[in-house]
MARLO-428208 format. One line per 2 residues: number of its first residue (from 1); for each residue y, z, x of N, C-alpha, C. Coordinates in steps of 0.2 Angstrom, whole numbers, always signed. Example, Ala and Ser with C-alpha at 12.3 -4.5 7.8 and 13.67 -1.06 7.14 Angstrom:
<rs>
1) -28:+39:+66:-22:+39:+62:-16:+39:+66  -11:+35:+64:-5:+36:+68:+0:+39:+64
</rs>
This chain:
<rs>
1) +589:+830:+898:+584:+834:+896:+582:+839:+902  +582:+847:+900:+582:+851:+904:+573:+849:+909
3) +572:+850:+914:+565:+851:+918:+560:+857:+914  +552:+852:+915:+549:+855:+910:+546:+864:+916
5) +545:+869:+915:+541:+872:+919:+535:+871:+919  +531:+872:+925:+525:+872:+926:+519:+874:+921
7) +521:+880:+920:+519:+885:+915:+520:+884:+906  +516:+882:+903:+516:+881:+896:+512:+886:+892
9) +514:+890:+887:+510:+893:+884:+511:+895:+876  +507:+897:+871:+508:+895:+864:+509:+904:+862
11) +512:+903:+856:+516:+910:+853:+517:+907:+849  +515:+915:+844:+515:+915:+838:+523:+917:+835
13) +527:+919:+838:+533:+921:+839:+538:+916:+837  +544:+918:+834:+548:+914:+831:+552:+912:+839
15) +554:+906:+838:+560:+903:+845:+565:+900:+842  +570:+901:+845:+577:+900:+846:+582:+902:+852
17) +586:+900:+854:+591:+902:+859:+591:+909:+860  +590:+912:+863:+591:+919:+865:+584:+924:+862
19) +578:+923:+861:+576:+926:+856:+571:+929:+861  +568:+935:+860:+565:+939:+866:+556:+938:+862
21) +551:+935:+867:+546:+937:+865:+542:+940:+868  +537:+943:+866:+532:+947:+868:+527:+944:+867
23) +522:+942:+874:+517:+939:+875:+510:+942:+875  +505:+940:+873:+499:+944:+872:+498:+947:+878
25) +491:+949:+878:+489:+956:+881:+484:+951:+888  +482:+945:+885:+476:+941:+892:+484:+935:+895
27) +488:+932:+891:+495:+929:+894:+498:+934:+899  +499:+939:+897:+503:+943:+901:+498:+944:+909
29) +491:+945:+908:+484:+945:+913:+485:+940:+917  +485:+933:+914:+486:+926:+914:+491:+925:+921
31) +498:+926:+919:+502:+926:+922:+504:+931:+928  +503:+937:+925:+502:+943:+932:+496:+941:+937
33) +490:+942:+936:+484:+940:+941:+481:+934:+942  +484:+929:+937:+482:+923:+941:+488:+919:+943
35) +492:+918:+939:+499:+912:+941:+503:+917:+947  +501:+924:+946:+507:+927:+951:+515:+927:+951
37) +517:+924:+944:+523:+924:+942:+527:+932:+944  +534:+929:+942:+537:+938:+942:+544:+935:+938
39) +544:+941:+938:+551:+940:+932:+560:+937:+936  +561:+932:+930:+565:+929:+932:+563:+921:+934
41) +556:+919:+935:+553:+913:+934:+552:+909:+926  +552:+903:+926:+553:+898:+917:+546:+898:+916
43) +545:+897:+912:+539:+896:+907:+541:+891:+900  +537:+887:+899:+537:+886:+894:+534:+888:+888
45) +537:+888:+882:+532:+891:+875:+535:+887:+871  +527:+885:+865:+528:+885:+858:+525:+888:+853
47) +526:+885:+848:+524:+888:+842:+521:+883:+835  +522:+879:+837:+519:+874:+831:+524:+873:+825
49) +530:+877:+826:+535:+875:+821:+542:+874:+823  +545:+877:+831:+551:+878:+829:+551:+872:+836
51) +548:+869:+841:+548:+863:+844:+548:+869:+852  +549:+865:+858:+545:+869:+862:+551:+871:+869
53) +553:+875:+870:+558:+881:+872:+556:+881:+882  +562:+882:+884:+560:+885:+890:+562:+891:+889
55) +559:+897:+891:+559:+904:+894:+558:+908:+900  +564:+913:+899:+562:+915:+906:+560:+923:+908
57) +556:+924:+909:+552:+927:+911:+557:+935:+912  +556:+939:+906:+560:+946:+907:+556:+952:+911
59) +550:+950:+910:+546:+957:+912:+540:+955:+913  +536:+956:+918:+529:+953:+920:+525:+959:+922
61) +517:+960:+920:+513:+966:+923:+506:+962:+919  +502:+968:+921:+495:+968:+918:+494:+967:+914
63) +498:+970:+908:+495:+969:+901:+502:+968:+896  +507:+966:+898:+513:+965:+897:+517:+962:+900
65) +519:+957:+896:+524:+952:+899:+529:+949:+893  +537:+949:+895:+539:+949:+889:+545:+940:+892
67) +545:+935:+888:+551:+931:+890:+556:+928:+884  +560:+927:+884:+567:+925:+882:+568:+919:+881
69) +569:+915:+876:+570:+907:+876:+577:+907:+877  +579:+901:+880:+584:+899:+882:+586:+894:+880
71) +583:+887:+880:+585:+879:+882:+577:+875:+878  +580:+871:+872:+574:+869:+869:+574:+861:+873
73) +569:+861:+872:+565:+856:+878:+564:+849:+872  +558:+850:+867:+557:+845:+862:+558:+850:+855
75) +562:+847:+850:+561:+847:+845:+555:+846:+840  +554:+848:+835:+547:+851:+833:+545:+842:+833
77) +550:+840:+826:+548:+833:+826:+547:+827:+832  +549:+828:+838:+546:+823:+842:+537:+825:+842
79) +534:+829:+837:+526:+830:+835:+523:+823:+833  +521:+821:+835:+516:+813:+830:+514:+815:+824
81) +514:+812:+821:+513:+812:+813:+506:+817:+815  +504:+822:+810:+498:+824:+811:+491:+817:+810
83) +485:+820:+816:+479:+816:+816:+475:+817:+812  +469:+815:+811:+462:+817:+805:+462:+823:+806
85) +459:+825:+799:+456:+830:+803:+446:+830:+804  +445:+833:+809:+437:+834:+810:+431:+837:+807
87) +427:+835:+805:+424:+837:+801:+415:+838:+806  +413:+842:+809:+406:+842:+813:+401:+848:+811
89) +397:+846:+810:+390:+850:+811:+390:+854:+819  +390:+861:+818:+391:+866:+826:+385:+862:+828
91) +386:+862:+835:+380:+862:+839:+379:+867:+844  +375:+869:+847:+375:+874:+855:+382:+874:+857
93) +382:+882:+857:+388:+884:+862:+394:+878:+865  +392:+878:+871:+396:+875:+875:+399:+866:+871
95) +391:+864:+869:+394:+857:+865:+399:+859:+861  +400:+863:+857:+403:+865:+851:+412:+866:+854
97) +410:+871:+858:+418:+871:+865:+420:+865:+866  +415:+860:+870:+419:+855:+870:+422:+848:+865
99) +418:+850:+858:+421:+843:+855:+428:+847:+851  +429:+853:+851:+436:+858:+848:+440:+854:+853
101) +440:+857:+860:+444:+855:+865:+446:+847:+865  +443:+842:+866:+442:+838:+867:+446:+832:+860
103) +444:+836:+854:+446:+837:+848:+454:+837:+847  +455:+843:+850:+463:+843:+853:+465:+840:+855
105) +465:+837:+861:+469:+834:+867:+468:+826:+861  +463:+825:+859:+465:+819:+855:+467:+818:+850
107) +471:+823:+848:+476:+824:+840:+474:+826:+834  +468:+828:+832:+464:+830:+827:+468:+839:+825
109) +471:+837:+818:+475:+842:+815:+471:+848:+814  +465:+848:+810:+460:+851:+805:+453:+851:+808
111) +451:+857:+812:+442:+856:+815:+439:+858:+807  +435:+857:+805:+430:+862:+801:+422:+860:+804
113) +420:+863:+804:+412:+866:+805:+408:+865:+798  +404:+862:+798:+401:+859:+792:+392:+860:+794
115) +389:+864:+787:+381:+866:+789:+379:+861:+783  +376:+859:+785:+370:+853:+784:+362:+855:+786
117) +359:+850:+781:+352:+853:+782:+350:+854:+790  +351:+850:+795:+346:+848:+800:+353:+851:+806
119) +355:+857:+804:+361:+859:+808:+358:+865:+813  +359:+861:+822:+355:+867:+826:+357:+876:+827
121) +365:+875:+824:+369:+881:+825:+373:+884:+819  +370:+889:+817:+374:+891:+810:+380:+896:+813
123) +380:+900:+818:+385:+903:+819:+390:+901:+821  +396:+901:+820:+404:+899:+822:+404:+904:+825
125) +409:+905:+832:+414:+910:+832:+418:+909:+832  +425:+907:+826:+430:+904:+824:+436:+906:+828
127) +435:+911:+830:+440:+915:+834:+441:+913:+844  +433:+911:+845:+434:+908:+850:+435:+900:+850
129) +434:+896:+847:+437:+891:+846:+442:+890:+846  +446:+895:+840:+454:+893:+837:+456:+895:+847
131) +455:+900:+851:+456:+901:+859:+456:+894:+861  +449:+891:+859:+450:+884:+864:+455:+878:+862
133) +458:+878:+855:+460:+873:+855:+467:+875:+857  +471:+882:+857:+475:+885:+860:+476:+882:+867
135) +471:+886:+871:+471:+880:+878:+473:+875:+878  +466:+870:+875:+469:+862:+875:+477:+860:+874
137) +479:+861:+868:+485:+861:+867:+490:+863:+871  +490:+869:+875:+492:+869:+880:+494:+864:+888
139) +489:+865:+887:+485:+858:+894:+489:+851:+891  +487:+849:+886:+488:+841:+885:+495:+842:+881
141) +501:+844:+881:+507:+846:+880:+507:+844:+872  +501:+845:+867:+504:+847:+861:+510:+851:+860
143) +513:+848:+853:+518:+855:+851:+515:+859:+844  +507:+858:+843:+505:+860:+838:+498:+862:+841
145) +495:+865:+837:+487:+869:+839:+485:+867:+832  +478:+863:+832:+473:+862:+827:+472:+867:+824
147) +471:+868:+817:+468:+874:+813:+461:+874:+814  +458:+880:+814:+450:+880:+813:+447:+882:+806
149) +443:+879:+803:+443:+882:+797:+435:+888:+798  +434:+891:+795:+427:+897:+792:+421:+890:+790
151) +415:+891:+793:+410:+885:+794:+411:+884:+784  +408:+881:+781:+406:+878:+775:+400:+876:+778
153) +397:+874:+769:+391:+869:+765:+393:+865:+765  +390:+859:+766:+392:+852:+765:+394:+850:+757
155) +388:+853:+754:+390:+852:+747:+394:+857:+742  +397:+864:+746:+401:+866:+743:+409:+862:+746
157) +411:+858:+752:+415:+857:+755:+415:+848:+748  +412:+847:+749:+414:+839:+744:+415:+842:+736
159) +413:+848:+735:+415:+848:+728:+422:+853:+728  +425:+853:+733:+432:+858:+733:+437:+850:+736
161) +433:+845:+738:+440:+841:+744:+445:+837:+739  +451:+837:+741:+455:+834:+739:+456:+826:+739
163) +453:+823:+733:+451:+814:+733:+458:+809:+737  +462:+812:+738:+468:+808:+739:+466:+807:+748
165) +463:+811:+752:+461:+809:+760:+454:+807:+761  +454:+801:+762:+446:+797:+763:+445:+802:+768
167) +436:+802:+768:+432:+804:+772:+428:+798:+774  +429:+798:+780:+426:+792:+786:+419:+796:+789
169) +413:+793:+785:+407:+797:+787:+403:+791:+793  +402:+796:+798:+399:+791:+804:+390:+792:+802
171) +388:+788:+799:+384:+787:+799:+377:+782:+803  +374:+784:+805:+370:+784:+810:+364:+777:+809
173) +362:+777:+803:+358:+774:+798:+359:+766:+799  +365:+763:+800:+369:+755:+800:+369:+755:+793
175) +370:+759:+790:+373:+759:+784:+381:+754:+779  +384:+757:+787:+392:+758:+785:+394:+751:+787
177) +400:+752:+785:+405:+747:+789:+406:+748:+799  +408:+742:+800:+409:+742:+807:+414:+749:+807
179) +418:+752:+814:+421:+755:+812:+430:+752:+813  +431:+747:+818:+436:+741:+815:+438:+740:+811
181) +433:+736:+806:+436:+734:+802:+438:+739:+794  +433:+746:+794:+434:+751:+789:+442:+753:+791
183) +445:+755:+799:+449:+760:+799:+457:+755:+797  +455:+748:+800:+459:+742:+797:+459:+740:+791
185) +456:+742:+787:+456:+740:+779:+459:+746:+777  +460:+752:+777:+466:+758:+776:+472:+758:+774
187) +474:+759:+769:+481:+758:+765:+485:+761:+772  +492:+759:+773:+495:+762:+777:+497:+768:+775
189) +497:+775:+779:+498:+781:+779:+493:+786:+775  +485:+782:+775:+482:+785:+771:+480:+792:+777
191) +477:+798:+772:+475:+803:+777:+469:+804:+776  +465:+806:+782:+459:+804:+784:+456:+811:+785
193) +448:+813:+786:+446:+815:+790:+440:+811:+790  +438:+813:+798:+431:+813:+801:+425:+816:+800
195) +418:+814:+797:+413:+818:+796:+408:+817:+801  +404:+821:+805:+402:+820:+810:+394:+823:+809
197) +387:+821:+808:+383:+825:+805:+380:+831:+812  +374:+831:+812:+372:+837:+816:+368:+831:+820
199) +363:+836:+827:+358:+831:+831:+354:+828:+828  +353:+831:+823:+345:+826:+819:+348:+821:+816
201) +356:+822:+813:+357:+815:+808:+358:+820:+803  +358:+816:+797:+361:+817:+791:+353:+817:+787
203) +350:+822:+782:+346:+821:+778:+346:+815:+772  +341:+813:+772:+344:+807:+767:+345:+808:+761
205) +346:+816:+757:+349:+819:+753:+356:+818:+755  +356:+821:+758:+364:+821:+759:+369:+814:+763
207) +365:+811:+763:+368:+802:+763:+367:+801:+756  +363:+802:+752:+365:+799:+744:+371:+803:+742
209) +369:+809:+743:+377:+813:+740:+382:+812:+741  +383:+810:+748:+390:+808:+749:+392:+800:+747
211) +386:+798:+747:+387:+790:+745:+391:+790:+737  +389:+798:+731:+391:+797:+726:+399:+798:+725
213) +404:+800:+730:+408:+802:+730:+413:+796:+732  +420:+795:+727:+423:+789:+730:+427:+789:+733
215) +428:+795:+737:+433:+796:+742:+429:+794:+750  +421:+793:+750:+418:+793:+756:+417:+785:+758
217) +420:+785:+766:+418:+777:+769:+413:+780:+773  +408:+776:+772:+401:+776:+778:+403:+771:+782
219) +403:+775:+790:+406:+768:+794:+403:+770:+800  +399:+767:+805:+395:+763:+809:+398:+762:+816
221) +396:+768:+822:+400:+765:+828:+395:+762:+832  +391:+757:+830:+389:+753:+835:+382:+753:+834
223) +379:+748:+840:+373:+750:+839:+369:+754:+842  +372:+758:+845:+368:+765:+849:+369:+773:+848
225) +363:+773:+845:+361:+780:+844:+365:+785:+849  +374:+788:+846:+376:+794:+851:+374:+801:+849
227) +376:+804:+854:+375:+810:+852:+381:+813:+848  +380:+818:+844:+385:+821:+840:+391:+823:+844
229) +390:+827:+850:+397:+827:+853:+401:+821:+856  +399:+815:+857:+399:+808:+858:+402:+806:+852
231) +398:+805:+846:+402:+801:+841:+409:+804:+839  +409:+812:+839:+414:+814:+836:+421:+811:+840
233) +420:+810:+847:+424:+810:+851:+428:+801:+851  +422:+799:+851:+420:+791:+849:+427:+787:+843
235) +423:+791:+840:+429:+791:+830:+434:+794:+834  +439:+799:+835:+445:+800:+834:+447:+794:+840
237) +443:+793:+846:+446:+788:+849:+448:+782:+848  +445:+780:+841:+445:+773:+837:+451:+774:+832
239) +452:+780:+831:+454:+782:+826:+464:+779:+829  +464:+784:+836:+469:+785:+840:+473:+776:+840
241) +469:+776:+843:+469:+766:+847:+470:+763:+840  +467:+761:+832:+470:+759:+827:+474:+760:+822
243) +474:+768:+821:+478:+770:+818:+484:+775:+819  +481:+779:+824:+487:+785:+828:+493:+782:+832
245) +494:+788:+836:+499:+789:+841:+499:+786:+847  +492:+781:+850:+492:+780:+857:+496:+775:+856
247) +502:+772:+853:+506:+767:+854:+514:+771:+858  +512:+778:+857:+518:+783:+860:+516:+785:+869
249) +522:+787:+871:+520:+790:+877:+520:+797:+881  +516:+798:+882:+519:+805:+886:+527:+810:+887
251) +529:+815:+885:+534:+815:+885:+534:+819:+895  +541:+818:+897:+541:+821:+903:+539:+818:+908
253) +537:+810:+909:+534:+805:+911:+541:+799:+916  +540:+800:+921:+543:+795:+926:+539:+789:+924
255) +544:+783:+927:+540:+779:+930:+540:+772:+924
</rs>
């Protein structure tokens, strides 16, 4: 297996052996004024479809920078089966940043942003987000980047979702199931997501709603009141450790 380079970065750009890409306009920044790269150093690049490439570097400047695939590193499918997807009521800026990012680095396929009555943050910026999760994926050697989806209404989202993937609603309330024994009761290969409400909780309208629907598992992390960027993080880490990928290991690993 070729050595990885230091340098990882995502492109929307088709890869193959020989195939010349042209890198954005803040990467090309990236690398000229911060990493101080110059042309003829490797990089690596993916793309979330063709698996992940080493590159080298044909052209480098301030607002352009263009490189070359070479030598494919991982094939797409060494990817883990995709994770939940996330389901959160935005919170304040920065919160919001972090449960995307963090969301990432723990495997979650699909972010969506979900407004609910007692929701502190109605604006998304989708566009910064879909950046962060770009990042993370970078950093934590994803070969895929979460989607972000456009915010929704909680009750327009349960009357469009597709009943074949349970929703795992963390409910606050002790309502639910432990969260153990719910994600160990799961048919094998079922597909999930995560619903996470806002700071105040879930209105008790919208826990009877969702209670009517037979795709939703109300399920209970414990006995202490988290906070929403906590639980959200909480569930995929339950999620990861019972049902996901933490049986696998880092790829590029000594030792």
């Amino acid at each position: 297996m070729p050595a990885r380079p230091a340098l990882r970065l995502f492109t929307d750009a088709a890869l193959s052996a020989g195939a010349t890409v042209a890198l954005s306009e803040g990467q090309a920044h990236y690398l000229h004024a911060v990493m101080r790269t110059a042309a003829g150093e490797e990089i690596a690049l993916f793309n979330g479809r063709d698996g992940e490439w080493v590159a080298t570097l044909t052209e480098t400047g301030k607002r352009r920078a263009t490189a070359t695939a070479q030598t494919l590193l991982r094939p797409q499918s060494d990817e883990p089966r995709p994770g939940p997807w996330l389901l959160f009521a935005p919170l304040k800026k920065d919160a919001t940043d972090m449960v995307v990012e963090k969301a990432t680095e723990l495997g979650a396929s699909h972010l969506i942003p979900v407004l609910t009555r007692y929701t502190n943050a109605t604006r998304v910026n989708t566009e910064r987000l879909t950046a962060n999760a770009i990042e993370a994926s970078e950093q934590c050697e994803r070969l895929s980047v979460p989607t972000v989806a456009e915010p929704e209404k909680l009750d327009r989202l349960l009357d469009g979702w597709a009943p074949a993937r349970c929703l795992l609603v963390m409910d606050e309330t002790g309502a639910g199931r432990d969260v153990a024994s719910a994600l160990s009761a799961l048919p094998p290969g079922t597909e999930a997501a995560i619903l996470i409400g806002p700071e105040g909780g879930f209105e008790k309208s919208e826990l009877e709603l969702l209670h009517r629907y037979p795709f939703v598992i109300r399920v209970t992390l414990g006995p202490r009141i988290l906070r929403a960027e906590t639980a959200a993080l909480s569930a995929l880490t339950c999620w990861q450790a019972l049902r996901g990928d933490w049986q696998g290991r880092p790829a590029f690993r000594g030792g």
